[in-house]
C-alpha positions as CSV (number, residue, x, y, z in Angstrom):
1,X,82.0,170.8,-75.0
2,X,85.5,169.9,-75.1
3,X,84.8,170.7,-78.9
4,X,84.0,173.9,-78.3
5,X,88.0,174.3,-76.2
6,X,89.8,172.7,-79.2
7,X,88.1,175.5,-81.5
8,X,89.7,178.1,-78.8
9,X,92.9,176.9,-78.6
10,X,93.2,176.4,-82.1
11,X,92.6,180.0,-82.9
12,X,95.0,181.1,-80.4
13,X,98.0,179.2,-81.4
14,X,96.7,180.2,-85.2
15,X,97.7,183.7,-83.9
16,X,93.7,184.4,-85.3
17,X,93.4,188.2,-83.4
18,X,89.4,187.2,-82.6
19,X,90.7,183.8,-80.9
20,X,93.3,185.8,-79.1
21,X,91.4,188.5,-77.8
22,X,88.7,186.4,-76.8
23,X,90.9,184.5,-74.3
24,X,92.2,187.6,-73.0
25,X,89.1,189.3,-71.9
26,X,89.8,189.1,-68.2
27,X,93.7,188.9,-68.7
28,X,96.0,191.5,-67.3
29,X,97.8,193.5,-69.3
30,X,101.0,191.6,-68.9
31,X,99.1,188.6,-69.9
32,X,97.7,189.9,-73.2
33,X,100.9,190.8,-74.0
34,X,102.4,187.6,-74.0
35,X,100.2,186.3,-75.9
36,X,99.8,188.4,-78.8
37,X,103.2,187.1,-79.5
38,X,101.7,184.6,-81.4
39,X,100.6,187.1,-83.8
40,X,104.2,187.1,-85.2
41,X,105.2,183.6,-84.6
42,X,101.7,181.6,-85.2
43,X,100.7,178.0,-86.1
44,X,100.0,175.7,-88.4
45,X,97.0,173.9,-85.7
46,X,95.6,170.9,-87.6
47,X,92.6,169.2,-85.5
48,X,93.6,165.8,-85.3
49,X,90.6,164.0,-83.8
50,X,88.5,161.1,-85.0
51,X,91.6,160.6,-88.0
52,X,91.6,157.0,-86.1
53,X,96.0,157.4,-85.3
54,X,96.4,156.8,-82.1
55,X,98.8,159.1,-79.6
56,X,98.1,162.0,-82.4
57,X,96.5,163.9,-80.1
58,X,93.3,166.3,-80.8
59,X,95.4,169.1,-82.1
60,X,98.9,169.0,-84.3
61,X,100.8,172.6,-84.4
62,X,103.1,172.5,-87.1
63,X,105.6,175.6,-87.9
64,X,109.1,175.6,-89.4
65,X,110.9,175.0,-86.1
66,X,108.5,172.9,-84.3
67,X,105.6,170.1,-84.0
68,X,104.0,169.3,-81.4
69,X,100.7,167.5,-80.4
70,X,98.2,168.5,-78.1
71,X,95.7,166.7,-76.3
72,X,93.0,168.8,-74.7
73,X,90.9,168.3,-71.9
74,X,88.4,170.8,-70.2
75,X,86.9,170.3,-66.5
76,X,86.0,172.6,-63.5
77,X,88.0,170.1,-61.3
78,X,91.6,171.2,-60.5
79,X,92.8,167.5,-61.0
80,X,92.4,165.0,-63.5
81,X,93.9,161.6,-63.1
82,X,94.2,159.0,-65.7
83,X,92.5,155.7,-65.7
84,X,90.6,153.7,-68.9
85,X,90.7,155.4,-71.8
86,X,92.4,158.8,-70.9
87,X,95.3,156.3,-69.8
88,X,95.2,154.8,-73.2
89,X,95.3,158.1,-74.6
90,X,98.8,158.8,-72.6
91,X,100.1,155.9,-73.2
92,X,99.5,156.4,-76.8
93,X,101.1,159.9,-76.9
94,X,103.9,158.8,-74.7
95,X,104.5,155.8,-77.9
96,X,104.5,157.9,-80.9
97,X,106.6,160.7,-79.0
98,X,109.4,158.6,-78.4
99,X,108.8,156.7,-81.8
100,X,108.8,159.9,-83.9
101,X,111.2,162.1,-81.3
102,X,107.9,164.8,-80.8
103,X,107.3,166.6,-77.8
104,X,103.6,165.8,-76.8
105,X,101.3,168.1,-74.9
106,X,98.5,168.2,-72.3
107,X,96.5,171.9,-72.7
108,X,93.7,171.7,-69.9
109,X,91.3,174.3,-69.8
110,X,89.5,174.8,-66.6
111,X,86.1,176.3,-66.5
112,X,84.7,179.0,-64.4
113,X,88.1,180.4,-64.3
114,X,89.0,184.2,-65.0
115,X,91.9,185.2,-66.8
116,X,94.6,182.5,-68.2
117,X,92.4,179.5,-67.8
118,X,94.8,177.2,-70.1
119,X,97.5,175.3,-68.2
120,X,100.5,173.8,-70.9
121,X,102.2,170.2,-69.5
122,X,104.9,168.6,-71.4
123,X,104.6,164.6,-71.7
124,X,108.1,163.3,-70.7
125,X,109.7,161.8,-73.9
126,X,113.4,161.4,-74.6
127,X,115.2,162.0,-78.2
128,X,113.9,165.4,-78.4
129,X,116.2,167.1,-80.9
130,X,116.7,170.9,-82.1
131,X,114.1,173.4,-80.8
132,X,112.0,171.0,-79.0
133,X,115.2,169.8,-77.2
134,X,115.9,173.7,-75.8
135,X,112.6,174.2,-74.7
136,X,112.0,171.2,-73.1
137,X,113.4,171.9,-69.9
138,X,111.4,175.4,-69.2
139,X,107.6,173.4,-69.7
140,X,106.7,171.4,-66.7
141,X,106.1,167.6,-67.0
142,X,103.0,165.9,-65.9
143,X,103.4,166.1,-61.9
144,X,103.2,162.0,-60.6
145,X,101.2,160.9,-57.7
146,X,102.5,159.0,-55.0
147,X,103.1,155.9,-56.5
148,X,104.4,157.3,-59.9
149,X,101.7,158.0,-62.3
150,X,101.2,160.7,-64.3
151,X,98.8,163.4,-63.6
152,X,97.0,166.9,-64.5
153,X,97.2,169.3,-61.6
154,X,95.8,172.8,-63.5
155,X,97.7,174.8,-60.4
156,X,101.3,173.0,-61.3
157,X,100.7,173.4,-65.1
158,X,102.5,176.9,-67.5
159,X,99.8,179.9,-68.2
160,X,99.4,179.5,-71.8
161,X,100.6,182.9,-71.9
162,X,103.8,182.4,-71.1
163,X,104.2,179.2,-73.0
164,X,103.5,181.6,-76.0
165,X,105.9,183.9,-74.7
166,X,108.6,181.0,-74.5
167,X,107.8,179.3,-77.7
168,X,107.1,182.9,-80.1
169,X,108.9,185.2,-78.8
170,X,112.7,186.2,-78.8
171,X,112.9,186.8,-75.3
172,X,112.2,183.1,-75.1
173,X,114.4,181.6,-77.5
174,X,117.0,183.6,-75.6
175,X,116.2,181.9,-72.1
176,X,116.4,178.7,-73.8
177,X,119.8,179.2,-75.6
178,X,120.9,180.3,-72.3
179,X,119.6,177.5,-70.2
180,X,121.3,175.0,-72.8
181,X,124.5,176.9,-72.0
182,X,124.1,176.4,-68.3
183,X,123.4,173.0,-68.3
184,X,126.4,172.0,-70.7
185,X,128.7,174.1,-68.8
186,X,127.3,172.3,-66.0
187,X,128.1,168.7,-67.5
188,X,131.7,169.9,-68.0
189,X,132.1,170.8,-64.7
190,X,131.5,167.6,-63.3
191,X,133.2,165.7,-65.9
192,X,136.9,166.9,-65.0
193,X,139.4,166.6,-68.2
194,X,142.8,164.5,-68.2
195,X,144.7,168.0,-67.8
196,X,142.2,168.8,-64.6
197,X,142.7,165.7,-63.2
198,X,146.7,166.0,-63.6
199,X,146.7,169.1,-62.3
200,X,144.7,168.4,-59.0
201,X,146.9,165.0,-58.3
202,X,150.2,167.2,-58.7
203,X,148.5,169.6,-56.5
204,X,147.5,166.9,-53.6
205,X,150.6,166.1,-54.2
206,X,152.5,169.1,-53.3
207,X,150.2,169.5,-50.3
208,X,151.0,166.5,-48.5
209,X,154.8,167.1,-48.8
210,X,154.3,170.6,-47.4
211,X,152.1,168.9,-44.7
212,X,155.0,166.2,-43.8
213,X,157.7,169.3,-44.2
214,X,156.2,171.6,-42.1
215,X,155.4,168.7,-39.5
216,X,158.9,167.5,-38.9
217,X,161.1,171.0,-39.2
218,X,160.8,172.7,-35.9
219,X,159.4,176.1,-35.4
220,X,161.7,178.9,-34.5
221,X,159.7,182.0,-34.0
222,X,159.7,181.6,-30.2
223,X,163.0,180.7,-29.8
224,X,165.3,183.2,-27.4
Protein backbone atom coordinates (compact mmCIF):
# COMPACT_ATOMS: atom_id res chain seq x y z
CA UNK A 1 0.00 0.00 0.00
CA UNK A 2 2.77 2.26 0.61
CA UNK A 3 2.67 2.43 -3.27
CA UNK A 4 -0.50 3.69 -3.37
CA UNK A 5 0.97 6.98 -0.73
CA UNK A 6 3.97 7.62 -2.98
CA UNK A 7 1.36 8.01 -6.04
CA UNK A 8 -0.46 10.70 -3.49
CA UNK A 9 2.29 12.57 -2.61
CA UNK A 10 3.65 12.67 -5.86
CA UNK A 11 0.63 14.38 -7.29
CA UNK A 12 0.57 16.85 -4.63
CA UNK A 13 4.02 18.16 -4.73
CA UNK A 14 3.43 17.94 -8.86
CA UNK A 15 0.88 20.71 -8.00
CA UNK A 16 -1.65 17.96 -10.20
CA UNK A 17 -5.27 19.93 -9.05
CA UNK A 18 -6.93 16.11 -8.72
CA UNK A 19 -3.84 15.01 -6.32
CA UNK A 20 -4.41 18.23 -4.46
CA UNK A 21 -7.93 18.26 -4.00
CA UNK A 22 -8.03 14.77 -3.10
CA UNK A 23 -5.86 15.26 -0.01
CA UNK A 24 -7.87 18.06 0.96
CA UNK A 25 -11.30 16.50 1.19
CA UNK A 26 -11.59 16.79 4.95
CA UNK A 27 -9.14 19.82 5.19
CA UNK A 28 -10.26 23.15 6.51
CA UNK A 29 -10.29 25.87 4.65
CA UNK A 30 -7.04 27.34 5.87
CA UNK A 31 -5.50 24.10 5.05
CA UNK A 32 -6.58 23.88 1.38
CA UNK A 33 -5.26 27.05 1.00
CA UNK A 34 -1.85 26.34 1.81
CA UNK A 35 -1.66 23.87 -0.17
CA UNK A 36 -2.92 24.97 -3.38
CA UNK A 37 0.27 26.92 -3.25
CA UNK A 38 1.82 24.39 -4.96
CA UNK A 39 -0.24 25.08 -7.91
CA UNK A 40 2.15 27.99 -8.59
CA UNK A 41 5.37 26.69 -7.33
CA UNK A 42 5.10 22.76 -8.13
CA UNK A 43 7.53 19.85 -8.63
CA UNK A 44 9.51 18.06 -10.60
CA UNK A 45 8.65 14.43 -8.27
CA UNK A 46 10.68 11.68 -9.78
CA UNK A 47 9.83 8.08 -8.08
CA UNK A 48 13.02 6.94 -7.12
CA UNK A 49 12.37 3.39 -5.90
CA UNK A 50 13.77 0.03 -6.99
CA UNK A 51 16.66 2.36 -9.25
CA UNK A 52 19.02 0.15 -6.82
CA UNK A 53 21.00 3.84 -5.35
CA UNK A 54 20.90 3.63 -2.02
CA UNK A 55 19.82 6.84 0.43
CA UNK A 56 17.85 8.18 -2.89
CA UNK A 57 14.89 7.88 -1.26
CA UNK A 58 11.40 6.74 -2.86
CA UNK A 59 10.63 10.14 -4.27
CA UNK A 60 13.23 13.05 -5.77
CA UNK A 61 11.50 16.67 -6.07
CA UNK A 62 13.52 18.58 -8.23
CA UNK A 63 12.65 22.44 -9.08
CA UNK A 64 14.97 25.35 -9.93
CA UNK A 65 15.71 26.33 -6.31
CA UNK A 66 15.61 23.07 -4.66
CA UNK A 67 16.11 19.06 -4.45
CA UNK A 68 15.17 17.10 -2.02
CA UNK A 69 14.50 13.34 -1.40
CA UNK A 70 11.79 11.86 0.26
CA UNK A 71 11.36 8.68 1.79
CA UNK A 72 7.76 7.70 2.51
CA UNK A 73 6.33 5.59 4.96
CA UNK A 74 2.55 4.93 5.81
CA UNK A 75 1.22 3.24 9.15
CA UNK A 76 -1.87 3.78 11.57
CA UNK A 77 0.75 3.81 14.50
CA UNK A 78 1.72 7.24 15.65
CA UNK A 79 5.47 6.10 16.01
CA UNK A 80 7.75 4.44 13.98
CA UNK A 81 11.22 3.61 15.18
CA UNK A 82 14.09 2.38 13.14
CA UNK A 83 15.68 -0.88 13.30
CA UNK A 84 17.02 -3.46 10.22
CA UNK A 85 16.33 -2.24 7.14
CA UNK A 86 14.43 1.09 7.79
CA UNK A 87 17.83 1.89 9.81
CA UNK A 88 19.78 1.11 6.70
CA UNK A 89 17.53 3.21 4.85
CA UNK A 90 18.44 6.39 7.32
CA UNK A 91 21.60 5.65 7.40
CA UNK A 92 21.78 5.69 3.71
CA UNK A 93 19.90 8.99 3.35
CA UNK A 94 21.88 10.52 6.15
CA UNK A 95 25.29 9.44 3.60
CA UNK A 96 24.32 10.78 0.38
CA UNK A 97 22.90 14.08 2.17
CA UNK A 98 25.94 15.03 3.57
CA UNK A 99 27.94 13.60 0.49
CA UNK A 100 25.94 15.63 -2.04
CA UNK A 101 24.91 18.69 0.48
CA UNK A 102 20.80 17.65 -0.03
CA UNK A 103 18.34 18.00 2.51
CA UNK A 104 16.66 14.53 2.95
CA UNK A 105 13.07 13.92 4.00
CA UNK A 106 10.78 11.63 5.95
CA UNK A 107 6.85 12.28 4.60
CA UNK A 108 4.76 9.75 6.92
CA UNK A 109 1.27 9.31 6.13
CA UNK A 110 -0.90 8.06 8.83
CA UNK A 111 -3.99 6.22 8.06
CA UNK A 112 -7.44 6.50 9.38
CA UNK A 113 -6.64 10.11 9.91
CA UNK A 114 -8.91 13.07 8.74
CA UNK A 115 -7.68 16.16 7.33
CA UNK A 116 -3.69 16.78 6.94
CA UNK A 117 -2.65 13.13 7.37
CA UNK A 118 1.00 13.86 5.99
CA UNK A 119 3.68 14.87 8.57
CA UNK A 120 7.15 16.46 6.81
CA UNK A 121 10.65 15.68 9.05
CA UNK A 122 13.84 16.97 7.92
CA UNK A 123 16.93 14.41 8.23
CA UNK A 124 19.70 16.36 10.07
CA UNK A 125 22.52 16.94 7.46
CA UNK A 126 25.10 19.70 7.49
CA UNK A 127 26.57 21.71 4.28
CA UNK A 128 23.12 22.66 3.22
CA UNK A 129 23.67 25.62 1.01
CA UNK A 130 21.26 28.32 -0.69
CA UNK A 131 17.59 27.68 -0.36
CA UNK A 132 17.78 24.45 1.46
CA UNK A 133 20.17 26.29 3.95
CA UNK A 134 17.10 29.04 4.73
CA UNK A 135 14.60 26.59 5.19
CA UNK A 136 16.31 24.29 7.08
CA UNK A 137 15.69 25.69 10.36
CA UNK A 138 11.68 26.14 10.10
CA UNK A 139 11.21 21.96 9.24
CA UNK A 140 11.58 19.80 12.36
CA UNK A 141 14.35 17.12 12.56
CA UNK A 142 13.59 13.62 13.38
CA UNK A 143 12.73 13.83 17.32
CA UNK A 144 15.52 11.21 19.16
CA UNK A 145 14.66 8.78 21.78
CA UNK A 146 16.19 8.60 24.97
CA UNK A 147 19.32 7.27 24.14
CA UNK A 148 19.75 9.34 20.83
CA UNK A 149 18.33 7.68 17.92
CA UNK A 150 16.31 8.98 15.47
CA UNK A 151 12.68 8.57 15.24
CA UNK A 152 9.08 9.25 13.49
CA UNK A 153 6.64 10.70 15.96
CA UNK A 154 3.51 11.80 13.28
CA UNK A 155 2.26 14.34 16.28
CA UNK A 156 5.92 16.18 16.35
CA UNK A 157 6.24 16.13 12.47
CA UNK A 158 5.05 19.70 9.93
CA UNK A 159 1.31 19.46 8.24
CA UNK A 160 2.21 19.01 4.77
CA UNK A 161 0.28 22.04 4.31
CA UNK A 162 2.29 24.21 5.70
CA UNK A 163 5.55 22.75 4.48
CA UNK A 164 3.90 23.74 1.05
CA UNK A 165 3.14 26.97 2.38
CA UNK A 166 6.88 27.46 3.56
CA UNK A 167 8.56 25.91 0.60
CA UNK A 168 5.88 27.60 -2.50
CA UNK A 169 4.85 30.39 -1.26
CA UNK A 170 6.17 34.01 -0.71
CA UNK A 171 4.95 34.43 2.61
CA UNK A 172 7.46 31.55 3.27
CA UNK A 173 10.46 32.65 1.60
CA UNK A 174 9.94 35.81 3.53
CA UNK A 175 9.96 34.00 7.06
CA UNK A 176 12.98 32.37 6.01
CA UNK A 177 14.91 35.45 4.76
CA UNK A 178 13.91 36.82 7.99
CA UNK A 179 14.88 34.05 10.27
CA UNK A 180 18.46 34.05 8.40
CA UNK A 181 18.61 37.68 9.53
CA UNK A 182 17.87 36.91 13.12
CA UNK A 183 20.12 34.28 13.53
CA UNK A 184 23.26 36.27 11.86
CA UNK A 185 22.41 39.25 13.79
CA UNK A 186 22.35 36.92 16.52
CA UNK A 187 26.05 35.55 15.82
CA UNK A 188 27.19 39.13 15.79
CA UNK A 189 25.93 39.86 18.96
CA UNK A 190 27.79 37.38 20.74
CA UNK A 191 30.85 37.79 18.76
CA UNK A 192 31.84 41.37 20.16
CA UNK A 193 34.20 43.40 17.58
CA UNK A 194 37.83 44.90 18.54
CA UNK A 195 36.00 48.46 18.68
CA UNK A 196 33.15 46.77 21.19
CA UNK A 197 35.63 45.22 23.10
CA UNK A 198 37.78 48.71 23.41
CA UNK A 199 34.92 50.46 24.19
CA UNK A 200 33.60 48.25 27.09
CA UNK A 201 37.34 47.98 28.78
CA UNK A 202 37.61 51.95 28.62
CA UNK A 203 34.28 51.95 30.00
CA UNK A 204 35.08 49.40 33.04
CA UNK A 205 37.64 51.43 33.18
CA UNK A 206 36.12 54.68 33.90
CA UNK A 207 33.81 52.90 36.36
CA UNK A 208 36.19 51.72 38.71
CA UNK A 209 37.92 55.11 39.02
CA UNK A 210 34.56 56.73 39.77
CA UNK A 211 34.05 53.83 42.26
CA UNK A 212 37.51 54.53 44.08
CA UNK A 213 36.78 58.59 43.62
CA UNK A 214 33.55 58.58 45.03
CA UNK A 215 34.80 56.07 47.91
CA UNK A 216 37.56 58.26 49.31
CA UNK A 217 36.11 62.03 48.85
CA UNK A 218 33.84 62.62 51.73
CA UNK A 219 30.21 63.51 51.40
CA UNK A 220 29.13 67.03 52.16
CA UNK A 221 25.43 67.20 51.77
CA UNK A 222 24.82 66.79 55.61
CA UNK A 223 27.33 68.90 56.69
CA UNK A 224 26.02 72.09 58.98
Amino acid sequence: MTGAYERELREVLSGTEKGVNAVTRSCTQEEKDRMACVSRRPFLVVRAAGSGMEGSGDLVALRGDCCFPIEVKSTRAEKLYFSGRTKDQLLAMIREGERSGLMPLYAHRRKGVRGDSWRIFRVETTGLKGTLARFAPMIPALPLTRNGSPFIDWEQGMPLNRFIAILCSSEGEQAAQALRGLANRAVKQTTPTMAENKAKSTQDILAELARRRSAVIPSFTDKE
